[in-house]
GULO-591173 format. One record per atom (N, C-alpha, C): y, z, x. Coordinates in steps of 0.2 Angstrom, whole numbers, padded with zeros to 4 digits, always signed. Example, Ala and Ser with C-alpha at 12.3 -4.5 7.8 and 13.67 -1.06 7.14 Angstrom:
BEGIN
-0028+0039+0066-0022+0039+0062-0016+0039+0066-0011+0035+0064-0005+0036+0068+0000+0039+0064
***
This chain:
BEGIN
-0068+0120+0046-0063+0120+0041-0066+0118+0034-0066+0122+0029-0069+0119+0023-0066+0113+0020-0068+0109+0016-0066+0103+0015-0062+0104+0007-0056+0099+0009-0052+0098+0002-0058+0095-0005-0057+0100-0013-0059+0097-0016-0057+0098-0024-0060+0094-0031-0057+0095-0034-0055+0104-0038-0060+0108-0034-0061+0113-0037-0054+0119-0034-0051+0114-0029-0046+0119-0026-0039+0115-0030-0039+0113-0034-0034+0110-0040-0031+0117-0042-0022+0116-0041-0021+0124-0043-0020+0123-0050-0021+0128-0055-0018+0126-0063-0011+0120-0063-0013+0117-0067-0007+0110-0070-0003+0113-0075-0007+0118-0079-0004+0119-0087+0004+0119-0085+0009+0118-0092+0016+0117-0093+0017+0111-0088+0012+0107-0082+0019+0101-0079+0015+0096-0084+0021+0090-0083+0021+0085-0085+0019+0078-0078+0014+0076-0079+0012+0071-0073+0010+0063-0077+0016+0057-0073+0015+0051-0074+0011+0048-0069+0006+0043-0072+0001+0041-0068+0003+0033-0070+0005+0028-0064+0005+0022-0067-0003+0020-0064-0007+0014-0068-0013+0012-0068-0019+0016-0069-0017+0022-0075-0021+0026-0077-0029+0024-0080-0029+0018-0080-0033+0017-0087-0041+0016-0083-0040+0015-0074-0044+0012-0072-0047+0015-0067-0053+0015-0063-0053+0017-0056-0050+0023-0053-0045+0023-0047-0042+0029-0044-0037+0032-0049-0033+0029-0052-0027+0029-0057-0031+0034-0062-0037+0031-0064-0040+0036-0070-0043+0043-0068-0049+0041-0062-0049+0048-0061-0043+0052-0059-0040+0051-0056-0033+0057-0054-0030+0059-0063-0028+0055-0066-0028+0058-0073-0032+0062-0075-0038+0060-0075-0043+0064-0078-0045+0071-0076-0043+0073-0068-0042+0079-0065-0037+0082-0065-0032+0078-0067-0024+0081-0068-0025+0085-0074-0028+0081-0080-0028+0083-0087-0032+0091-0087-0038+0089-0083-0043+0094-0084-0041+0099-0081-0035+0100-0076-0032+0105-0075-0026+0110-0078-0024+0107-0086-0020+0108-0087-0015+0106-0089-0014+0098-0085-0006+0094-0087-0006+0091-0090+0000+0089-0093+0001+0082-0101+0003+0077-0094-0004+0072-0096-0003+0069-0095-0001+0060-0096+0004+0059-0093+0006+0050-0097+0003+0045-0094+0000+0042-0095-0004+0035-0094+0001+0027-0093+0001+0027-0088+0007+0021-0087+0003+0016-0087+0003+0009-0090+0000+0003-0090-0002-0002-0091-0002-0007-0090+0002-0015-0093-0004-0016-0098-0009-0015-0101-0012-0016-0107-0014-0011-0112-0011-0010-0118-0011-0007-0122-0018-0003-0123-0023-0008-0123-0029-0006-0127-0034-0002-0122-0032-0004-0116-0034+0000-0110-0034+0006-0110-0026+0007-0110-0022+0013-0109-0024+0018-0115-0023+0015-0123-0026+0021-0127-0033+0021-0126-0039+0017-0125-0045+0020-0121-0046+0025-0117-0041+0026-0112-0042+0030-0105-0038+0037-0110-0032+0035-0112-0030+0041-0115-0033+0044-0117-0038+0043-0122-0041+0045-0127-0048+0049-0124-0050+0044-0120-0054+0050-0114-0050+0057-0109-0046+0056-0109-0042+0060-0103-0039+0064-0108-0038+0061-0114-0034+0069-0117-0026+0066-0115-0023+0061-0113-0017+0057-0111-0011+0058-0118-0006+0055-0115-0003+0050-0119-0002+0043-0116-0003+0036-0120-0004+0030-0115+0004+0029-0116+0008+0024-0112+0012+0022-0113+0012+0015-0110+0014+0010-0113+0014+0003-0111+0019-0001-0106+0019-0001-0099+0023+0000-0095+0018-0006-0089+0021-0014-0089+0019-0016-0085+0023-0017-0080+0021-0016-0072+0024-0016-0067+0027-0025-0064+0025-0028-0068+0025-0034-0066+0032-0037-0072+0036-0034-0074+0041-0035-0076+0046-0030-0077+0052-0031-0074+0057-0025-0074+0060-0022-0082+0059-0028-0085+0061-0025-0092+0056-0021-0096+0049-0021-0096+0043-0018-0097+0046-0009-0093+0047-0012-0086+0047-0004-0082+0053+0000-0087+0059-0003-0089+0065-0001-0090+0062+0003-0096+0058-0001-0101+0055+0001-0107+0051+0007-0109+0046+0006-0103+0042+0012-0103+0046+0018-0100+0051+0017-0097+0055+0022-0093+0056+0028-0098+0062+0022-0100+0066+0025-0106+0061+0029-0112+0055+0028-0112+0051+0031-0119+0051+0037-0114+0047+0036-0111+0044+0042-0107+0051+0047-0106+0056+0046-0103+0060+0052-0104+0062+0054-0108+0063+0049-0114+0064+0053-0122+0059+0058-0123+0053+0055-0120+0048+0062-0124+0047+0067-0121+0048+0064-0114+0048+0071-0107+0052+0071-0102+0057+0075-0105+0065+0076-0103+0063+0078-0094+0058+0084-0092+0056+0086-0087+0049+0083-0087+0048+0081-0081+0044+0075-0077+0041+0083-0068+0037+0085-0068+0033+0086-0061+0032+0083-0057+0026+0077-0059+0024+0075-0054+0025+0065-0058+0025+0062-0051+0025+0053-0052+0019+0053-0047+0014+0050-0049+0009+0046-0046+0009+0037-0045+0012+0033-0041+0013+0028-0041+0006+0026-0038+0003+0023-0043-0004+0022-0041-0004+0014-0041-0003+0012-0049-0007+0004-0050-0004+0001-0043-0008-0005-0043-0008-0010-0037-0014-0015-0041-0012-0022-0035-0015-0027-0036-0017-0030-0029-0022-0033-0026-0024-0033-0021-0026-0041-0018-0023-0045-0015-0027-0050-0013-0027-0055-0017-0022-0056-0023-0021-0060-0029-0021-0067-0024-0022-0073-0029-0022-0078-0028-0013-0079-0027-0010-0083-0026-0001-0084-0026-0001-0085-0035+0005-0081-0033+0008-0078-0041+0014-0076-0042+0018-0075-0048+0023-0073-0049+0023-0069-0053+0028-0063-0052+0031-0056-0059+0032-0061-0062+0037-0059-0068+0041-0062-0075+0048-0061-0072+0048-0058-0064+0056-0060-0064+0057-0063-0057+0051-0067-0056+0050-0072-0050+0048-0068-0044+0047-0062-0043+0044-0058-0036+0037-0061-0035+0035-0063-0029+0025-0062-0027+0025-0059-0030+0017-0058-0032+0014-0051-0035+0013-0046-0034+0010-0046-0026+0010-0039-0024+0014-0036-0022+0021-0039-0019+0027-0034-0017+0030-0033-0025+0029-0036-0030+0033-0036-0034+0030-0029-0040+0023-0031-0039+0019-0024-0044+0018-0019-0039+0017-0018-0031+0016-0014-0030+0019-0009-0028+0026-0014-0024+0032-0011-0022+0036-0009-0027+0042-0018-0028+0047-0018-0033+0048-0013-0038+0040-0015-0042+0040-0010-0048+0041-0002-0049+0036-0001-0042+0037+0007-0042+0043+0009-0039+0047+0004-0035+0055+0007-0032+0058+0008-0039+0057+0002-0044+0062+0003-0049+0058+0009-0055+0053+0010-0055+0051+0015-0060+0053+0024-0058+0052+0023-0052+0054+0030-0047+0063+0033-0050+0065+0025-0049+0074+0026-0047+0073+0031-0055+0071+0026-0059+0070+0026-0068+0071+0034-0069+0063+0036-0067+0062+0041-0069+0064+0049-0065+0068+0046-0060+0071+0052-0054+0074+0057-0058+0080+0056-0063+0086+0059-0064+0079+0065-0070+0075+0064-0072+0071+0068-0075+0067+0075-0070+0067+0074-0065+0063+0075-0059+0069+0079-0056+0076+0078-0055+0079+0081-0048+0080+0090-0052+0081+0091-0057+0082+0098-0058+0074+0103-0059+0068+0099-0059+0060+0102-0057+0060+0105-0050+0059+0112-0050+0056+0113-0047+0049+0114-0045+0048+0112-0038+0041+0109-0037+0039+0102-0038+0045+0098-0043+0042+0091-0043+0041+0087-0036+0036+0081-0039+0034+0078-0031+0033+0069-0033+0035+0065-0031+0032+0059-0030+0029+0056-0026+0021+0053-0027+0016+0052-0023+0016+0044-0024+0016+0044-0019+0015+0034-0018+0010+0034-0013+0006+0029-0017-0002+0026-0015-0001+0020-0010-0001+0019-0004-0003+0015+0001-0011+0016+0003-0010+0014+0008-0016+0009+0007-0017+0009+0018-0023+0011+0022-0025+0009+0026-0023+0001+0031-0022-0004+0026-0020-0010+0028-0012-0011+0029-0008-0006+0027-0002-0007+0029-0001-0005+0037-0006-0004+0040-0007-0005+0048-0006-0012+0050-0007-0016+0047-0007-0025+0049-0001-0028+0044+0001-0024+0041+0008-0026+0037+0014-0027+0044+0018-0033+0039+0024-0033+0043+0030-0036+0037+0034-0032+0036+0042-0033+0032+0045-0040+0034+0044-0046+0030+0046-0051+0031+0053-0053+0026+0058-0050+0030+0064-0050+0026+0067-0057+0023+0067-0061+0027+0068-0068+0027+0066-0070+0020+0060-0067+0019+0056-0071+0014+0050-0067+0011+0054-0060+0008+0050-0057+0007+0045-0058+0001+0047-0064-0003+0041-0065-0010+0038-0070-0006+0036-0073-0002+0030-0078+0003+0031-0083-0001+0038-0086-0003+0039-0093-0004+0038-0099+0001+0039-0098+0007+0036-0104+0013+0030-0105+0014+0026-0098+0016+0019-0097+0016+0018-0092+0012+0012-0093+0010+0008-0087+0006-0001-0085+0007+0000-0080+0011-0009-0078+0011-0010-0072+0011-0013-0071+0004-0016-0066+0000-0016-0061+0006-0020-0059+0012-0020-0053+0015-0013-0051+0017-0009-0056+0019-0006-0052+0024+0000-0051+0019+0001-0055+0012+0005-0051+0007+0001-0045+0003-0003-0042+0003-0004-0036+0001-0006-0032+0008-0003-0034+0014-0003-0028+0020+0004-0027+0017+0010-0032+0018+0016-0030+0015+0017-0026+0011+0013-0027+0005+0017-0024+0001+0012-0015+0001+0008-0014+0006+0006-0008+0004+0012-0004+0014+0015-0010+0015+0017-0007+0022+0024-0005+0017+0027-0010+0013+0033-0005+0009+0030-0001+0004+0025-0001+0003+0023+0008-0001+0024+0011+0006+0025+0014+0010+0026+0021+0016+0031+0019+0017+0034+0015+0018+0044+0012+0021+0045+0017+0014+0045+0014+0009+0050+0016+0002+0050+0025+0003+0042+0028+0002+0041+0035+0002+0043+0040+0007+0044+0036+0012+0047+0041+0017+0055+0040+0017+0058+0035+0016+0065+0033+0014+0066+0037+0009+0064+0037+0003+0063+0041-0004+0065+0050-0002+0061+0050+0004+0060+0056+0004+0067+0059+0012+0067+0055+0015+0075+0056+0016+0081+0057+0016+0081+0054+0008+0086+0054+0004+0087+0059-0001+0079+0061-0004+0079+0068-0006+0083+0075-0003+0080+0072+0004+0081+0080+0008+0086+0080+0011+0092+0072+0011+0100+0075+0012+0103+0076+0005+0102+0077+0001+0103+0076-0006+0103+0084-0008+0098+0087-0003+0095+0092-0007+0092+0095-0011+0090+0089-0015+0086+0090-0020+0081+0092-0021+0076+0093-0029+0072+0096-0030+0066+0095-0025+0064+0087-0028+0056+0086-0030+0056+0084-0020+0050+0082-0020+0048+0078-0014+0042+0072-0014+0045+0068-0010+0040+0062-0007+0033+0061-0005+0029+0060-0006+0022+0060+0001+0020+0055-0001+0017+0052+0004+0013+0046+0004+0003+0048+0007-0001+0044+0002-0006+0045+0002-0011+0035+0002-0016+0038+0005-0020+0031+0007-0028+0035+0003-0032+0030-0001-0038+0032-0003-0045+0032+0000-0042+0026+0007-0047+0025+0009-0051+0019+0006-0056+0019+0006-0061+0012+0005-0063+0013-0002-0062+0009-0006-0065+0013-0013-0070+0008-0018-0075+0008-0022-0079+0005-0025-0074+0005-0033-0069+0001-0032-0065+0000-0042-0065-0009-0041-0061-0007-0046-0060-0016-0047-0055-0018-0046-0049-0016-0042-0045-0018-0040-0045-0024-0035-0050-0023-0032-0053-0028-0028-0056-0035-0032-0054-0038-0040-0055-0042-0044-0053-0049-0041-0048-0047-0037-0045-0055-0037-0046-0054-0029-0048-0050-0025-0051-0052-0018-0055-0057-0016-0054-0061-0011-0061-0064-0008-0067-0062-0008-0070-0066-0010-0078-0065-0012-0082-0060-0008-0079-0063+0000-0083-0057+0004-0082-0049+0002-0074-0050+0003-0072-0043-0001-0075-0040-0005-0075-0043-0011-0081-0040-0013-0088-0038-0014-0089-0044-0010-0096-0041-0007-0098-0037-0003-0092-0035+0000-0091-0028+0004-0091-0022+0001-0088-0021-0002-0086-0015-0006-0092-0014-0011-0096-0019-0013-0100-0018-0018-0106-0017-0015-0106-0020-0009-0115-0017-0006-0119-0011-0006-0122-0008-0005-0126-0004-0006-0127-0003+0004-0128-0008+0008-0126-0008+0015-0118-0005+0017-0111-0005+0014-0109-0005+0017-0106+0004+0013-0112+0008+0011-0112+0014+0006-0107+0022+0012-0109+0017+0019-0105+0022+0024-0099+0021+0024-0095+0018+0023-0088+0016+0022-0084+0017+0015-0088+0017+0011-0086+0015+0003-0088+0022-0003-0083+0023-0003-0081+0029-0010-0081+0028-0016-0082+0033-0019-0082+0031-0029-0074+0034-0029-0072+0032-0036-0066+0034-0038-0064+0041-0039-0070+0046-0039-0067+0051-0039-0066+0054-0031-0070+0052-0028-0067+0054-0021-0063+0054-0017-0061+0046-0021-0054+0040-0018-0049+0043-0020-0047+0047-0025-0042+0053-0029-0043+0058-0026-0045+0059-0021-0043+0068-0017-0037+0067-0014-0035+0060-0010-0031+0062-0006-0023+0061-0009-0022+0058-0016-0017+0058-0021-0018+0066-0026-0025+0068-0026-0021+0076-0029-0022+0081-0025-0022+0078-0019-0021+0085-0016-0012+0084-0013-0012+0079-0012-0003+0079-0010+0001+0080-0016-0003+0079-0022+0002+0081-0029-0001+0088-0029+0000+0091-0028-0004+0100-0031-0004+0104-0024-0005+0104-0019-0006+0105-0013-0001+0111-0013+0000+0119-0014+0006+0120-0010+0009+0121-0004+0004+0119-0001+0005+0117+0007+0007+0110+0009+0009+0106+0005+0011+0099+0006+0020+0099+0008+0023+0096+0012+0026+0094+0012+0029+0088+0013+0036+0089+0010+0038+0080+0010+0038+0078+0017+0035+0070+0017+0034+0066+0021+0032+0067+0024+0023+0071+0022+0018+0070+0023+0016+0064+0019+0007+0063+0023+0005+0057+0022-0005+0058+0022-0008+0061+0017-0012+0060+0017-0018+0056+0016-0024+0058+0017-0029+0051+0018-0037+0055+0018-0042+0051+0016-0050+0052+0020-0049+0055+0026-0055+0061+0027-0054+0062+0033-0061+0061+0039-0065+0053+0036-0072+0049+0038-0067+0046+0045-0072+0042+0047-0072+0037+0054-0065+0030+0050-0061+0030+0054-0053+0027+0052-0052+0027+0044-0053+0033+0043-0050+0035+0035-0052+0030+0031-0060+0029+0030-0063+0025+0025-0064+0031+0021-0068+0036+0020-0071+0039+0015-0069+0047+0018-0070+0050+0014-0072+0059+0017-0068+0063+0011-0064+0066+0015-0060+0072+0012-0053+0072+0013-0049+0075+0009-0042+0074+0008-0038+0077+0015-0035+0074+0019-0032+0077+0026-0024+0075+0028-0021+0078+0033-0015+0075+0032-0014+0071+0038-0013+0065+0037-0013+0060+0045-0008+0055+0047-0008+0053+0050-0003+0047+0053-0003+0042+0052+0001+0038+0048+0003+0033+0047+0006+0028+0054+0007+0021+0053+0006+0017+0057+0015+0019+0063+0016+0017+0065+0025+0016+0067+0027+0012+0064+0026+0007+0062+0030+0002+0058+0033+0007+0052+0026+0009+0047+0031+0014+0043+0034+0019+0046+0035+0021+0051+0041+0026+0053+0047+0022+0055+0048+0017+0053+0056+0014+0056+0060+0016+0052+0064+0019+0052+0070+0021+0048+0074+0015+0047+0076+0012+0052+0080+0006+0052+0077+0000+0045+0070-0002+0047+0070-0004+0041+0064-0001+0035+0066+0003+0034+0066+0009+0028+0073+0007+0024+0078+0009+0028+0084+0008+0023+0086+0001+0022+0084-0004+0026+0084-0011+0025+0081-0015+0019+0074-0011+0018+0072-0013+0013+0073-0010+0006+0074-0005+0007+0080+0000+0000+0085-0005-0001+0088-0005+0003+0095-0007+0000+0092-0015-0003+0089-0019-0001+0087-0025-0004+0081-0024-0011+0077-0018-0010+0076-0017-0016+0080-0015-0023+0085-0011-0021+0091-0010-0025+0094-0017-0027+0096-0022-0022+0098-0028-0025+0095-0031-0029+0088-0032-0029+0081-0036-0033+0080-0033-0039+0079-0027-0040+0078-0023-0045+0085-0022-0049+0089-0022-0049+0095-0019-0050+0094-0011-0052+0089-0007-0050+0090-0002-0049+0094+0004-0043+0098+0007-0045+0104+0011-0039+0099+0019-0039+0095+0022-0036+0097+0028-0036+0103+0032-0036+0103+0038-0041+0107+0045-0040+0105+0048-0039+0106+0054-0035+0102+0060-0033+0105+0066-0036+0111+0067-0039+0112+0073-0043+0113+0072-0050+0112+0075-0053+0114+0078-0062+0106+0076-0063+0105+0077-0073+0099+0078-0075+0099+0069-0079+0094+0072-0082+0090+0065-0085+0097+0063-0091+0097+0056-0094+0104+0055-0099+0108+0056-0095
***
């Protein structure tokens, strides 16, 4: 079977595609192949001077939307639909990986707060621009590690204990809970757009900045060159689930190398734990309480 690539990207021209963590890494290049096919695209991302850098390469519009504070996300929300009433595609990209313990601006851990929290509240934000699109899609970026994740209800910001790994297994196991719940909820709703959830595989960026040392010394060696992908490769299995029109919701694409470290964009199986519906909707509804964000599923944007 031939292998997914960027040249089977169908035309983008006329959609509009939000990319949060656009300025870097996998976040950029997926921009920069979105652009190059056509779409206007918006650059979501907590530093200014970044984002018009990456826009200004990509042919973008940056907006300044950091996922580490709900007022930031509200902020950036609201620009972007005033500018772009219709919304195609959401790529819920940014992430932070392995941080040291840390806090949002509104008390959440890190990682569930920027990689989860934020995009639950950015999604809800930006839905009502989405539900009359047809064809729109939002893609959320998990991660192979949410294998070893486990939803710690009790104490989902790792107040009693905190270890970097298994708080960012967490928070990349509520990236698949959220996106298939997302996409549940779409499909009794009836609605436009759809869900998929995508993994990159193993990638050589810098998101791995605040990982342990080995870590990076993993990712960075030239030994471990069988495992380990550049950024444009690591962006197949996010545009292929945005553009694909053979994709559907709640699909879950990935690498298609030896345990979805590197290859080609495929569609695969996620862990069981993300398939729990039970808690899928558990952590919704408590995302809804944290966030103070409420999805609706019907009328348009305003």
């Amino acid at each position: 079977m031939r292998k997914w690539t960027t040249a089977d990207l169908p035309d983008q021209t006329g959609r509009v595609a939000v990319v949060t963590g656009a300025n870097t890494g996998v976040g950029l290049a997926t921009a920069r192949a979105l652009a190059k096919a056509g779409a206007t695209v918006v650059l979501a991302c907590r530093d200014q001077d970044r984002a018009d850098a990456a826009a200004a390469e990509v042919g973008g519009e940056p907006v300044l939307l950091d996922l580490g504070s709900l007022a930031s996300v509200r902020a950036g929300a609201e620009r972007i639909v005033a500018e772009h009433p219709r919304i195609d595609l959401l790529i819920n990209n940014a992430g932070v990986m392995m941080t040291p313990r840390g806090r949002t601006q509104d008390g959440f851990e890190l990682q569930i707060g920027i990689n989860h929290l934020g995009h639950f509240a950015l999604t809800g934000l930006l839905l009502p621009a989405m539900l009359p699109v047809t064809g729109s899609r939002i893609v959320t970026v998990s991660s192979n590690a949410h294998r070893t994740g486990e939803i710690n209800f009790d104490d989902l910001n790792s107040r009693d204990r905190y270890r970097p790994i298994a708080a960012y297994a967490q928070s990349k196991l509520a990236n698949l809970l959220f996106a298939y719940e997302l996409q549940r909820r779409l499909a009794a709703a009836k609605a436009q757009p759809i869900s998929v959830g995508v993994h990159p595989g193993s990638a050589r960026t810098d998101l791995a900045r605040d990982s342990p040392r080995v870590v990076r010394w993993l990712l960075g060696s030239p030994l471990m060159s069988w495992m380990v992908q550049d950024s444009e490769q690591a962006a197949l299995p996010t545009l292929r689930a945005a553009t694909d029109p053979a994709v559907r919701g709640g699909d879950y694409y990935g690498p298609d190398g030896l345990n979805g470290f590197k290859g080609h964009p495929v569609r695969t199986a996620a862990s069981p734990r993300a398939l729990d519906a039970g808690a899928a909707r558990r952590l919704w509804e408590k995302s809804e309480r944290l966030t103070s964000v409420v999805y609706r599923f019907t009328g348009t944007a305003g």
